[in-house]
N, C-alpha and C positions, 0 to 999 in steps of 0.2 A: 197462609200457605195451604195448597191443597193439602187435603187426608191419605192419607198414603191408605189403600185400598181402594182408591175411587175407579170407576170404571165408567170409562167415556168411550160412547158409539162416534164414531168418526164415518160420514154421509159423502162416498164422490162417484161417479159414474168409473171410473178406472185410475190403471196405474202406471201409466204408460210414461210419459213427460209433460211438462209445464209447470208452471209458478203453482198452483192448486196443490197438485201432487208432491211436489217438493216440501210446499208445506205440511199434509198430511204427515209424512214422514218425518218432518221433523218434529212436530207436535207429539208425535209416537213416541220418541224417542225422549221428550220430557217428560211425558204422562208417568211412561215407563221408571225414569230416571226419579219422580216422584213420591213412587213408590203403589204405582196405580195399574189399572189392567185397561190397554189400550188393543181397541176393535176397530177395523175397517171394513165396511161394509161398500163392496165396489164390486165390479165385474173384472176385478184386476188388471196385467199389465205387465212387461218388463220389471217395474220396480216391484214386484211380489217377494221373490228372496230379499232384497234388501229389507222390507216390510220386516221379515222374518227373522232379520239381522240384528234389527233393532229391538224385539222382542212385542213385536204388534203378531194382531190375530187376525187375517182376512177372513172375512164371512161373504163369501159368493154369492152375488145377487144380480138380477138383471135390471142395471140401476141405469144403465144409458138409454133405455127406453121410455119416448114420452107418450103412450099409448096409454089410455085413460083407464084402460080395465090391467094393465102392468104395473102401473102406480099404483094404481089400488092393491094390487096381489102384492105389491112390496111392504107398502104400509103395513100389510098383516102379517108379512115374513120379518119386518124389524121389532114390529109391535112383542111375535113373540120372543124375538132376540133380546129385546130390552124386558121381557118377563124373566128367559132365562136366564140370564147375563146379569140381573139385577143391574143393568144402567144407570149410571146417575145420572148422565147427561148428554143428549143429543146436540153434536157439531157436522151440519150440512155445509159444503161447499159449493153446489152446482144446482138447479134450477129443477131440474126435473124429478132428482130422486132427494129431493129439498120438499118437494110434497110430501112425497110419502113419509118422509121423516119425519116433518114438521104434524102429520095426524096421527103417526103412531105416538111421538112425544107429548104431545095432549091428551089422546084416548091413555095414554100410561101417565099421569100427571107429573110429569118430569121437564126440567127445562130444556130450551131448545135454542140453541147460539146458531148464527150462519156467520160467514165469512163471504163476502161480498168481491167477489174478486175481479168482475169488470165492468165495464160501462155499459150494457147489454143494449142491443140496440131495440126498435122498434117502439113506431107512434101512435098506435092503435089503443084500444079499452084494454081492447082483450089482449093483447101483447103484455102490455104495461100491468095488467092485471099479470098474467103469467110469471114475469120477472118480479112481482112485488114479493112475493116467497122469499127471497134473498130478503127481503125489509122485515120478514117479521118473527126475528129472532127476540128473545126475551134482549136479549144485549146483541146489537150487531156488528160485528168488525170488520172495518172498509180499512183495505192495504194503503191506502194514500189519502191526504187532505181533498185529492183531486176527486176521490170515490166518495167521503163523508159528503161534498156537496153535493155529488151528483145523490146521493141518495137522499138528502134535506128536500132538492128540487122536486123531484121527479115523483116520490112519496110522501113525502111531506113528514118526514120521521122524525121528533123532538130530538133534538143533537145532544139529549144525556141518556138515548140509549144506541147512540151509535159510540161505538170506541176506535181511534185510528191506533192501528199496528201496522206497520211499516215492514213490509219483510225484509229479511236480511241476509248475506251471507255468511257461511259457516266458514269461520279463519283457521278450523283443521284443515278443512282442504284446498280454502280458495287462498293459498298465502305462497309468495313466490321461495319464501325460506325452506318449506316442506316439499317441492319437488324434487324430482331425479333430474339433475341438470343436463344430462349427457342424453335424457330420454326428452329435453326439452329442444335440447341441439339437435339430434340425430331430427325429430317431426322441422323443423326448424327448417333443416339441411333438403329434407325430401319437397317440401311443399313452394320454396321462396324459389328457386332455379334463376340461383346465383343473382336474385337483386336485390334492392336494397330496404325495401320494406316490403313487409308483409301485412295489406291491408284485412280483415276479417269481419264479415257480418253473419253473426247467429241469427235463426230464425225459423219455424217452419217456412216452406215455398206457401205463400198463396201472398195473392196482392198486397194487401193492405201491410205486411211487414218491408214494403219499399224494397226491394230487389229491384224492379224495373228501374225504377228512379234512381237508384245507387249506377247501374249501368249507364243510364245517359249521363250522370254527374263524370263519371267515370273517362265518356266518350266527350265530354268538354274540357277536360287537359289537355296539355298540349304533347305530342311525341316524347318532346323529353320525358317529361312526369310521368308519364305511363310508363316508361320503360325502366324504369326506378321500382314499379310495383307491380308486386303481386297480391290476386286478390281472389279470396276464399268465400263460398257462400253455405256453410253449413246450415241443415236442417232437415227435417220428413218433407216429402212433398205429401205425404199421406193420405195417396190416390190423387192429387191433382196433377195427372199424367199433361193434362194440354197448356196448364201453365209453367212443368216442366220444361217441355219441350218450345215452347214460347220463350221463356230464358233463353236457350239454346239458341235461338233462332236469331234474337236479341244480340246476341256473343256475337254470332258472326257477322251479322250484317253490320255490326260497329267495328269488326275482325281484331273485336280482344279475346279470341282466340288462344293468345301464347300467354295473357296476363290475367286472365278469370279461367276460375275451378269453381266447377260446382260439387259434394259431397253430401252425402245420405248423413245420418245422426252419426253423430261422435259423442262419447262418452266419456271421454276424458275431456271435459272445458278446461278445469283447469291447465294444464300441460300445452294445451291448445290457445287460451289467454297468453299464455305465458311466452310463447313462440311468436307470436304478433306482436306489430309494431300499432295499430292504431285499430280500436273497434267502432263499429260503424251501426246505428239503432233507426235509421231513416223510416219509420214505420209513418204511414199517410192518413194512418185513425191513434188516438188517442190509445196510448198503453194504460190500461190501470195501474200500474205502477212500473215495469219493464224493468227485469230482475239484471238483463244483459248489460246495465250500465254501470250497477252496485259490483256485478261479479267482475267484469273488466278492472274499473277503479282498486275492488281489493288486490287485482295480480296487479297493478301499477302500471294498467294503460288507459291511456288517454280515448274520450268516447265522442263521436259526432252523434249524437243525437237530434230528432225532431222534438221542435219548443210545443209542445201540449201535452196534457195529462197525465202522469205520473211521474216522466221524464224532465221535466219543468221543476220538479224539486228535489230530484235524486244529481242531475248533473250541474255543476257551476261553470256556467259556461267563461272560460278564458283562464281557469284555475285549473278544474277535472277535467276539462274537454269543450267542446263547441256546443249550443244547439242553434239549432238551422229552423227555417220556416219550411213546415210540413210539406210536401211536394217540391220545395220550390231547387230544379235542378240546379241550377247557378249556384245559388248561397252556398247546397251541398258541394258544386267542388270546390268553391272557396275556399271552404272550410277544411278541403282534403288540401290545398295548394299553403293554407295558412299551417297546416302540421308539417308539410313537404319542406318550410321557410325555416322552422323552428331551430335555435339553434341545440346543441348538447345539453348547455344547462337548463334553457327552457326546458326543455323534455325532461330533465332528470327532478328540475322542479316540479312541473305538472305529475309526473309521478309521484313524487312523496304528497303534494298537497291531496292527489286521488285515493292514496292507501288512509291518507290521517281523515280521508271525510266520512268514507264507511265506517271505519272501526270506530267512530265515536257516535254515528248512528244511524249504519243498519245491518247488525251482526244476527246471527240464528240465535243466539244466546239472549241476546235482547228478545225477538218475535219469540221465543219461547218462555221466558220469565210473564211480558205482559198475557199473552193467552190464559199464563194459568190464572194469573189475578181476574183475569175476565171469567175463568169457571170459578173460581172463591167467590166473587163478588155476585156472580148470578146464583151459585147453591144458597149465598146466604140470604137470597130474596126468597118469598112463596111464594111455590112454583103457581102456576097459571096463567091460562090465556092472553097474549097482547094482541093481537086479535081482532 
């Protein structure tokens, strides 16, 4: 069990959203719950107060910058943090201020964990060199079986210092018992305009999370089925103003119109899970593990997801939900016509079988128990270079 005083520097570029940050936060919140002094060292974000909620400490840094002499100036702003702060241990998330982490946890001889959170791209030396930072934790942990290979391949890392931790949802808040029912009706009532499903896909806007491809699936129903659904496309486009408006353009020239909404960040998922009839994951590159399928299945909806990379072993296709072959627009509506088919108790089955696959493995409470064994298990090594 960790020591209840330990004090763990936690490495991410911000605080804004995605799977990375989610995690930070909840790791916070066990360090804390440990009985330990949890640090985040970020350029912060929207989730700041909740940061603060949990009883974590942000330490303001210019950590999204990959500017060679900014990394360096960081390295010696954590360096002295882990002098003052007495650190026991550095946990990077992100590639670039995962340098400076990883040399001030060495010039401080203290260990140094990453968390490996995506398939990163690029085929060059120097790229490959770049993202190899994420590989060179004393202990590494890849959120999917799908991430432990890709880092065997691509780095060549002995697979007894990679550890898989699965992230997971938190069943305080992602559980259909603990909503406002009336506040799930009322979003419910505003958003559906009186049809009969309410189709939903989370996502930031940019390509690769398949929006475009969810639309032509979409524009392959036939009148009927369309007119049965309404369909939601939450997320930031976060400055991609022209592939905003390319959606848009999308909408009408296929003139679904009266049956796509497109919507900025919402903050409430759960309530918003909850008000949907069918979540949709069609992303055209590989998800390191794709949190959107875990959090659907724990409110009790059924997921179409793309068959590759993380998604590949969070959804049971025909049990939790569909997956479909990556791009391929056809299969996608299939698979929206094969949920449209479904009858009552199929659905009310595929429900319960979605709630009973998460909650037996992949809760927050799980990703925060194995983490901490991964800081026991690395304090109790000497510290030094893998390198």
């Amino acid at each position: 069990m960790v020591k209840s005083g330990l004090t763990v520097l936690q490495v991410i570029p911000e605080l804004n959203a995605g799977g990375a940050e989610r995690t930070t936060l909840e790791m916070t919140e066990a360090i804390v719950a440990a009985g330990g002094h949890a640090l985040v060292a970020s350029e912060g974000g929207r989730m700041d107060d909740e940061l603060a909620q949990l009883g974590g400490e942000l330490i303001r840094l210019p950590l999204k910058s990959k500017s060679p002499i900014t990394l360096w100036q960081n390295r010696n702003a954590l360096r002295r943090v882990i002098s003052e702060r007495r650190v026991d241990l550095v946990h990077a998330r992100s590639r670039a201020p995962a340098w400076s982490a990883l040399w001030a946890a060495r010039a401080s001889q203290i260990p140094f964990i990453t968390t490996y959170h995506g398939a990163y791209g690029g085929r060059s030396k120097l790229k490959v060199f770049y993202n190899s930072v994420m590989a060179r934790g004393d202990l590494v942990i890849a959120n999917s079986e799908y991430i432990a290979d890709h880092i065997c391949v691509t780095h060549e890392l002995p697979a007894e210092r990679i550890v898989t931790i699965p992230r997971g949802v938190d069943l305080r808040i992602f559980s259909p018992e603990n909503l406002d029912l009336d506040r799930v009706q009322s979003l419910r009532t505003d958003l559906i305009n009186e049809r009969k499903y309410l189709f939903l896909l989370p996502g930031r806007l940019t390509e690769w999370k398949g929006q475009r491809v969810f639309l032509e699936a979409l524009n392959r129903l036939s009148d009927a089925e369309k007119s049965e659904i309404t369909a939601i496309l939450v997320g930031d486009a976060q400055g991609r103003t022209a592939y905003l408006e390319g959606l848009k353009s999308q909408i009408s020239a296929f003139h679904l119109d009266e049956l796509v909404k497109i919507s900025g960040h919402y903050s409430d998922m759960p309530s918003l899970y909850a008000a949907s009839d069918l979540v949709l994951a069609p992303s055209t590159r590989p998800e390191a593990f794709g949190r959107v399928a875990i959090e659907a299945n724990a409110m009790g909806k059924p997921v179409i997801a793309s068959d590759h990379g993380g998604q590949r072993e969070t959804v049971r296709s025909g049990q939790t939900g569909w997956l479909t072959k990556p791009g391929d627009v056809d299969e996608l509506a299939d698979a929206m016509r094969r949920f449209l088919n479904q009858s009552e108790t199929g659905l009310t089955n595929m429900s319960r079988s979605a709630m009973e696959h998460v909650r037996s493995k992949y809760t927050t409470q799980a990703l925060q128990a194995a983490t901490l064994h991964v800081y026991d298990r690395v304090l109790s090594q000497t510290p030094g270079s893998t390198t």
